[in-house]
C-alpha positions in Angstrom: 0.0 0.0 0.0 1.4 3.3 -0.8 1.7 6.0 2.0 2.0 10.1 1.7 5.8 8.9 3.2 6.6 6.9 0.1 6.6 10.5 -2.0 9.4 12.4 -2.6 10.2 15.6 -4.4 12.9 17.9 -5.5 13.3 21.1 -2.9 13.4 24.5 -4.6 17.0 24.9 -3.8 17.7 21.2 -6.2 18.0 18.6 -3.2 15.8 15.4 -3.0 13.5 15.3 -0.2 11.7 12.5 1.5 7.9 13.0 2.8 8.8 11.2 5.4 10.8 14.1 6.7 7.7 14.9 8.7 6.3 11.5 9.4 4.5 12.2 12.6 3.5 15.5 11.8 0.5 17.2 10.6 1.1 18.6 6.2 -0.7 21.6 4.9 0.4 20.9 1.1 -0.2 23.9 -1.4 0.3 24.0 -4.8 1.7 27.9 -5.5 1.8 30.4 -7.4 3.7 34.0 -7.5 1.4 36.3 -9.8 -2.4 35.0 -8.7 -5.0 36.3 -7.4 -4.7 34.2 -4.2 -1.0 34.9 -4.2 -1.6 37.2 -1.3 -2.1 33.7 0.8 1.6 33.2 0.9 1.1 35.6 4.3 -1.6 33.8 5.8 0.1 29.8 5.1 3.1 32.0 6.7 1.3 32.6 9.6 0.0 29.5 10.3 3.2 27.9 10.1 4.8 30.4 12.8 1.7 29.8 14.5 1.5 25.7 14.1 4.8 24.4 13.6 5.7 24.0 17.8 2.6 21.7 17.8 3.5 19.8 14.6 2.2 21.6 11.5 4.3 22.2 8.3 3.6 23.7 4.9 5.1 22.5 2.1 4.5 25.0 -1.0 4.7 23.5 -4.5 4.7 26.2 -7.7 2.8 25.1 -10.4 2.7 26.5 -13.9 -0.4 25.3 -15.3 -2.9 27.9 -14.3 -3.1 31.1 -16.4 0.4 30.9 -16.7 1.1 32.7 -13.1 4.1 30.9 -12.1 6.6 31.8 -14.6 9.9 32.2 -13.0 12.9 29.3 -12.2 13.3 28.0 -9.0 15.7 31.5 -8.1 13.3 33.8 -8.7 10.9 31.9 -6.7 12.7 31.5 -3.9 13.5 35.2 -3.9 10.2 36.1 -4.7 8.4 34.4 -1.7 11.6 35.1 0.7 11.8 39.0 -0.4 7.7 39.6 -0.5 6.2 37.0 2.0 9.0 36.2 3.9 8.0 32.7 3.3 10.2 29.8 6.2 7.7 27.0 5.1 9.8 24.3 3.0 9.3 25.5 -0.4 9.8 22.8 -3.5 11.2 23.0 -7.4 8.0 23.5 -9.4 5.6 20.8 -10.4 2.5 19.9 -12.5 0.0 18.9 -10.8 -2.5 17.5 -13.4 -1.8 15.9 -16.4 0.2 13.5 -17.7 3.3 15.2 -16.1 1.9 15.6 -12.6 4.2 15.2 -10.1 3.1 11.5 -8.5 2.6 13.1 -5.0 -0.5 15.1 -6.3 -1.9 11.7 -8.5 -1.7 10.4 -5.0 -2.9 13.5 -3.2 -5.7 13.9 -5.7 -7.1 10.6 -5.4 -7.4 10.3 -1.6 -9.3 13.3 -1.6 -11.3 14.1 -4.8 -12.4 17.7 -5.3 -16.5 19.0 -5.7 -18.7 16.4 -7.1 -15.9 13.6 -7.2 -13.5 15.4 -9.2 -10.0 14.6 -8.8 -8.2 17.7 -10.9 -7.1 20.7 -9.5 -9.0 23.7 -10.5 -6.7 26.6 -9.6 -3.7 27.9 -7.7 -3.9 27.1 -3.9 -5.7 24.2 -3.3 -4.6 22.9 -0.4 -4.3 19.3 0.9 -4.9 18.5 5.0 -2.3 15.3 5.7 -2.9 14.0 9.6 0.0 13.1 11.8 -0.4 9.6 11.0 -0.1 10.4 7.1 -3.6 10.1 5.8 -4.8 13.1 3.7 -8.2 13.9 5.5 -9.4 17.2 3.8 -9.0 18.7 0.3 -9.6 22.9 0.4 -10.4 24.9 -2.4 -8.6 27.7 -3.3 -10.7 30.0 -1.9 -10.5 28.8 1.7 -8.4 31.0 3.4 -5.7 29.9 5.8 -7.0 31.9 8.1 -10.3 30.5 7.7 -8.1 26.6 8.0 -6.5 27.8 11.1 -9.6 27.8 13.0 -10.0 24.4 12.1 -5.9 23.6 12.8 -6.8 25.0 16.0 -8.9 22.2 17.3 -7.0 19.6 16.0 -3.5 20.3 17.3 
């Protein structure tokens, strides 16, 4: 059976990382981007991970490409971007695609364990986020749209 801790991806500064990293640990996975509307998020995920991260929460931000075009830059400029706008600590990662016949196997498996409005399993847009528990099942899907202010209520009661 494959496991959320059997994934692994390149980080936005080149090196391999393991999931399993943060085996025990509660994942807020985003797929990013640095000139969307929702780009403004970057503060709020931010936040929650100052807020979160002594009682076991990371964020883990994966740029993607493949909406509208609004991820444009190599892995330098978005790395600057995010550390020179939003100050971003969260473990950032190289850029991705997260549907398609390219998609990064993390989001097929992401995608599948938690299927999107009316049973779809694509991603619609920039920031849709993915709730993974401590014990590495992926218990909620968000849409873009939900704010992580609006998901740290929820975090709040959980951690």
């Amino acid at each position: 059976m494959t496991s959320i801790y059997d994934f692994s991806a390149r980080t936005i500064d080149g090196d391999e990382q393991s999931l399993s990293t943060w085996r025990g640990k509660t994942m807020l996975i985003v797929n990013v981007a640095s000139k969307c509307g929702f780009t403004p998020q970057y503060t709020g995920l931010e936040a929650l991970y100052e807020q979160f991260r002594d009682r076991g929460l990371v964020v883990l931000g994966f740029p993607c490409d493949q909406f509208g075009h609004q991820e444009p830059g190599d892995e330098a400029e978005i790395r600057n971007f995010c550390s020179l706008t939003y100050d971003v600590q969260f473990p950032m990662f190289a850029k991705i695609d997260v549907n398609g016949p390219n998609a990064h196997p993390l989001y097929r498996y992401l995608k599948k364990q938690a299927k999107g409005l009316l049973g779809s399993e694509a991603i619609k847009w920039n920031f849709t986020k993915f709730l993974v528990d401590e014990d590495g099942e992926v218990v909620k899907r968000y849409a873009p749209t939900d704010t992580p202010e609006a998901i740290g209520k929820e975090l709040a009661s959980r951690l």
